[in-house]
LOLUMKE-954618 format. One record per residue (C-alpha): z, y, x. Coordinates in steps of 0.25 Angstrom, whole numbers, padded with zeros to 4 digits, always signed. Layout:
ZYX ...
//
This chain:
-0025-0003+0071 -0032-0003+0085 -0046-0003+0081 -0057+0005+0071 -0062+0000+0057 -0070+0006+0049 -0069+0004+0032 -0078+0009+0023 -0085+0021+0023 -0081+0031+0032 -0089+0045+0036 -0098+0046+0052 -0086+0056+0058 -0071+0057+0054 -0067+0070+0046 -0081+0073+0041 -0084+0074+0027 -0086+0060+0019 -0091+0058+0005 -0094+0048-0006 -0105+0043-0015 -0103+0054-0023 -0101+0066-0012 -0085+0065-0013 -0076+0068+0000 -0069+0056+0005 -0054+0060+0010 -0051+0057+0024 -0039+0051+0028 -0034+0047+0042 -0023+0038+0041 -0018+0039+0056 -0004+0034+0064 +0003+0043+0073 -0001+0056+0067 -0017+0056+0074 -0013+0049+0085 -0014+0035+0082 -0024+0025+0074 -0030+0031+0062 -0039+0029+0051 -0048+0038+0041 -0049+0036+0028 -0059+0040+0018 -0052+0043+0004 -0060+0045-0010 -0047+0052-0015 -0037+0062-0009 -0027+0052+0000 -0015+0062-0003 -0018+0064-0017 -0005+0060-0024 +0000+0064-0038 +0014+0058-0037 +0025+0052-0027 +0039+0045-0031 +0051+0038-0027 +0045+0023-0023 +0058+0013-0022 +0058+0005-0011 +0062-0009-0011 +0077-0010-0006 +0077-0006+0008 +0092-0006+0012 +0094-0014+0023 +0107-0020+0031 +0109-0020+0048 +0110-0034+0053 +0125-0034+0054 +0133-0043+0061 +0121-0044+0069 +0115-0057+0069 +0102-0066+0069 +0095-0067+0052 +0088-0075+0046 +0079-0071+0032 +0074-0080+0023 +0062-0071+0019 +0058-0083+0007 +0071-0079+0000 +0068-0066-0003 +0064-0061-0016 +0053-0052-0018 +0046-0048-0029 +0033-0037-0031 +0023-0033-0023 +0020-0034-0006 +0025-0018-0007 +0039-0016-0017 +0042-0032-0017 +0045-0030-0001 +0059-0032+0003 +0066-0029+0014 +0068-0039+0027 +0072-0030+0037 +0072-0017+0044 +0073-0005+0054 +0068+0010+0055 +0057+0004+0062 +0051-0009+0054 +0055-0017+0041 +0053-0030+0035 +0050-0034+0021 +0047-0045+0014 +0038-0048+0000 +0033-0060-0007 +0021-0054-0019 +0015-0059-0028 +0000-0056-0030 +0002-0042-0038 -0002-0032-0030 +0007-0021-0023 +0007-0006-0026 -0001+0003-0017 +0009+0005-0005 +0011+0014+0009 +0020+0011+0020 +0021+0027+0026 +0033+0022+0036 +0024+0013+0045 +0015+0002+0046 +0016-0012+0038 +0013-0026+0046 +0015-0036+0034 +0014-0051+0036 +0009-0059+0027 +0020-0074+0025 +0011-0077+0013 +0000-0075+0005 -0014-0067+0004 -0020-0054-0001 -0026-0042+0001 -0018-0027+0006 -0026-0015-0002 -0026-0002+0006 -0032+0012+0009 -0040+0004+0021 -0045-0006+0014 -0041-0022+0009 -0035-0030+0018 -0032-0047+0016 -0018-0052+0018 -0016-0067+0020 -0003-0077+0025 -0002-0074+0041 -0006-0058+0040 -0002-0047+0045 -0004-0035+0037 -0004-0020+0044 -0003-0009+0037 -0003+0005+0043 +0007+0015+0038 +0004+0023+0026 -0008+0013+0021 -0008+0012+0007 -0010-0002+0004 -0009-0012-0006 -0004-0027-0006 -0014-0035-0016 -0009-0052-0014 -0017-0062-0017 -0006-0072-0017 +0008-0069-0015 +0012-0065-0002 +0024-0065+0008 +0024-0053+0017 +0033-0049+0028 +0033-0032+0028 +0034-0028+0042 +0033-0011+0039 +0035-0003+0050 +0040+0011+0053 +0030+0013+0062 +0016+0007+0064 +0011-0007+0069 +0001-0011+0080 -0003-0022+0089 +0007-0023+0101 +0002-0012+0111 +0000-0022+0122 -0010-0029+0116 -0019-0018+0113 -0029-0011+0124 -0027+0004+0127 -0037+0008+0113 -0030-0003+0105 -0039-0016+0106 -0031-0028+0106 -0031-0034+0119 -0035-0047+0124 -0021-0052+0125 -0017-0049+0110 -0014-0059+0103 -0025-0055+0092 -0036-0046+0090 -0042-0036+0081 -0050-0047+0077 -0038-0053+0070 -0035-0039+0063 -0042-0038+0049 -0043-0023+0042 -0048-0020+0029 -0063-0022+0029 -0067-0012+0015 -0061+0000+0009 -0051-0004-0003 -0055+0006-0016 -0047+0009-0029 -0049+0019-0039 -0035+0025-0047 -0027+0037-0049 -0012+0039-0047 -0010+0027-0038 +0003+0025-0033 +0006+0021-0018 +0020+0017-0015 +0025+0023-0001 +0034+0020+0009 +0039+0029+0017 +0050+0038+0025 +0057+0049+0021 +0074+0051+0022 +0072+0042+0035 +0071+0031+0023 +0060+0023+0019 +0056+0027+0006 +0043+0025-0006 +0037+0033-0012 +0026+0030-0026 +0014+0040-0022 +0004+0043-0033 -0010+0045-0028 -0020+0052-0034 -0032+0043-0031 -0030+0028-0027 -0028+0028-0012 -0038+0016-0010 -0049+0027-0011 -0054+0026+0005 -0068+0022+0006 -0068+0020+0021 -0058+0021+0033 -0059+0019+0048 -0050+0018+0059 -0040+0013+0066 -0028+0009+0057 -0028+0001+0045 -0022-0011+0038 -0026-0025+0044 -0021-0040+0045 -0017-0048+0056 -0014-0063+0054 -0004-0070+0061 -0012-0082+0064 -0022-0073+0070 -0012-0070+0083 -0013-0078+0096 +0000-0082+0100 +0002-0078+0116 +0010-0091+0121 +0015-0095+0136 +0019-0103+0145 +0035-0100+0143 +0040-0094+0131 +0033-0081+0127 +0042-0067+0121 +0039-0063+0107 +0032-0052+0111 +0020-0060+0114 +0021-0065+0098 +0018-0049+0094 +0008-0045+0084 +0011-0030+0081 +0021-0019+0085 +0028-0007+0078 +0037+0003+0082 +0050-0003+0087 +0045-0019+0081 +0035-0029+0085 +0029-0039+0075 +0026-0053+0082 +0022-0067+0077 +0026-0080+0082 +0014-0089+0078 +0010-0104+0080 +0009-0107+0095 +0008-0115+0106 +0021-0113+0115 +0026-0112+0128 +0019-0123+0138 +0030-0122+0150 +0034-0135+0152 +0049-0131+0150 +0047-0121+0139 +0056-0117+0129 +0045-0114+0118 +0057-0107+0109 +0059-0093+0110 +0072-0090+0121 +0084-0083+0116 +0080-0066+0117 +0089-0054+0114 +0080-0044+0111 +0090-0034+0112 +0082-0022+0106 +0073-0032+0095 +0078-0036+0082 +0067-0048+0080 +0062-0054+0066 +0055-0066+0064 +0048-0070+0052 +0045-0086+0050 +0032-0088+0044 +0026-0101+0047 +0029-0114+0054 +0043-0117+0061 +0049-0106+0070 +0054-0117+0082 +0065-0106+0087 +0072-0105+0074 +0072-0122+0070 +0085-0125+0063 +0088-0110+0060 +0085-0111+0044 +0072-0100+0047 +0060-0105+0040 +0047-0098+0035 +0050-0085+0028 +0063-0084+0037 +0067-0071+0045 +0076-0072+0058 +0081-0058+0063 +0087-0059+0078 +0093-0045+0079 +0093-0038+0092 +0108-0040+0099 +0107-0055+0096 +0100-0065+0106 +0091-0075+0096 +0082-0087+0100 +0078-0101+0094 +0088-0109+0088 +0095-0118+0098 +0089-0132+0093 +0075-0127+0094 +0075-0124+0110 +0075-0139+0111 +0066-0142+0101 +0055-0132+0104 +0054-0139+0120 +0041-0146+0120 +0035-0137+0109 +0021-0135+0110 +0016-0126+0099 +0026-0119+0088 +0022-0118+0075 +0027-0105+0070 +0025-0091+0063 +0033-0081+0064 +0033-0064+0063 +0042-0056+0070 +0046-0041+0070 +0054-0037+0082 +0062-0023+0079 +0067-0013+0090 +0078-0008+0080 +0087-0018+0074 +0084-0022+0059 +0091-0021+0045 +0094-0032+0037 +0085-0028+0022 +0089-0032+0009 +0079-0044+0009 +0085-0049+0022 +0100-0048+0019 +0094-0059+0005 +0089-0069+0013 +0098-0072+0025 +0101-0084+0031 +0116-0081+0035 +0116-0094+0045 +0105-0092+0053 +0114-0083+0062 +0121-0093+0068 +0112-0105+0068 +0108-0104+0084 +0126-0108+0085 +0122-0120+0074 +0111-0125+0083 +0117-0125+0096 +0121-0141+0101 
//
């Protein structure tokens, strides 16, 4: 993340000796990105971070997936997907390339088994529900509207409170604030549409006690994603104190400031984070385009080198009236294919003056793959309803 935090007790200079009550070394950890070139944090371990007894096949969930082929425009039903389990092994598979998948859950309130993502960085958003997210840095509280980020290699734990519906967004890389809203040392500029203010760490180091505590890893190896159940020695919630610059947060959706304009603005002013090769934006309740002969729709685009997805979270998506989308729907427009509102809702959107709509988006720079979950909830006539619509 772009700026320091300090959790818990940590020693005057990095690298020095650091003890406890009882006159025991702490074990440093830096936990950094980009080898040590990027943003970093040192934590202060009571046991030994490498200290494992064991390490076994884990079994991911079903992670085949299909090319969307005949190419054509999808639409998921994300409510008619069965899940069962916990925030971690009940996930099922939306969508996917070598750069970013998509997953979906509904939990109950147990919670999950300890976890690590070790192929990038997490950006989970919250349809539903409230809890807490347990990790190495400390507690952090999830509620409907959340963004939760979690940084590669955290080990973390989902605790709900209620159950939840979560949107996995896992990256094979690592997420971030869009470059061109952050100054050259990584504050958030005046033009962002949010602040650090709006960005919420853990605030107290998170302790357990145990032995032989099982974390379940995802990770590469074969050019697959694979799991594996490591076996620690000592719990790994043993860090008394952290500081730095990376760490899991929250970001809530209601917290960003829609840019708007005269004429139709582009998507990307809609954006909230980038990966490597996608983009994450969110289409909020707004007040629209105030040209006189404005078009408050979005026009027809062919992003030739994007395959877009939008999730439908909350109110009524004017550019998809009459399609059959509704909330807990997925529309994939695929690169290759020129997609835009439904022709009926041109006309009815003229004279709009505020749209109330929430949607998330994931723009991909390499087509994606149809997963299992996807190919169980289609809509088969949502292809061809913009030739229904037309007068």
């Amino acid at each position: 993340m772009a700026y320091y935090r300090q959790v818990g007790e940590v020693p005057p200079k990095r690298h020095i000796q650091f003890r406890g009550p009882a006159g025991r070394l702490y074990h440093e950890e830096l936990m950094g990105e980009e080898g040590f070139s990027s943003d970093s944090a040192l934590l202060y371990h009571r046991g030994v971070p490498s200290a494992i007894v064991a390490s076994e096949v884990w079994e991911l969930p079903d992670q085949t997936t299909a090319p969307n082929h005949p190419l054509k425009p999808r639409h998921l039903r994300l409510h008619d997907v069965e899940t069962s389990g916990d925030a971690v092994t009940g996930r099922r598979l939306v969508l996917g390339n070598s750069d970013v998948r998509i997953g979906y859950v509904v939990t109950g309130t147990e919670p999950s088994a300890l976890y690590r993502n070790a192929t990038g960085d997490e950006c989970v958003y919250v349809e539903a529900g409230a809890g807490t997210v347990e990790t190495v840095f400390g507690t952090v509280a999830y509620r409907a509207g959340d963004y939760v980020v979690i940084p590669r290699a955290t080990t973390h734990r989902w605790v709900p409170s209620e159950a939840s519906r979560l949107y996995a967004i896992e990256s094979n890389s690592h997420i971030a604030p869009p470059k061109r809203y952050l100054s050259r040392y990584g504050q958030l500029l005046e033009h962002a549409p949010y602040s650090e203010r709006d960005l919420h760490g853990p605030e107290t180091p998170h302790l357990e006690e145990g032995a032989d505590v099982d974390v379940l890893v995802k990770h590469r190896a074969g050019g697959r994603i694979l799991g594996s159940r490591m076996t620690y020695a000592t719990h790994p919630f043993d860090v008394v104190g952290w500081d730095g610059c990376l760490y899991p947060y929250t970001f809530n959706i209601d917290d960003y400031m829609p840019i708007t304009g005269k004429i139709h603005q582009p998507p990307p002013v809609h954006q909230v984070f980038e990966g490597h090769r996608f983009v994450v934006c969110n289409f909020l309740p707004r007040k629209v385009d105030y040209h006189p002969l404005s078009v408050p729709v979005p026009y027809y685009h062919s992003n030739v080198d994007s395959d877009e997805v939008m999730f439908y979270v909350g109110g009524d998506y004017e550019a998809r009236k009459g399609s059959g989308i509704g909330l807990g729907s997925i529309s994939l427009h695929p690169g290759g294919y020129a997609h835009g509102p439904q022709p009926s809702a041109i006309e009815a959107s003229l004279g709009a003056e505020f749209f109330e709509e929430s949607a998330v988006m994931v723009d991909t720079f390499a087509p994606l793959d149809l997963g299992e979950a996807a190919l169980a909830c289609e809509d088969p006539a949502y292809a061809w309803t913009w030739s229904r619509d037309l007068p």
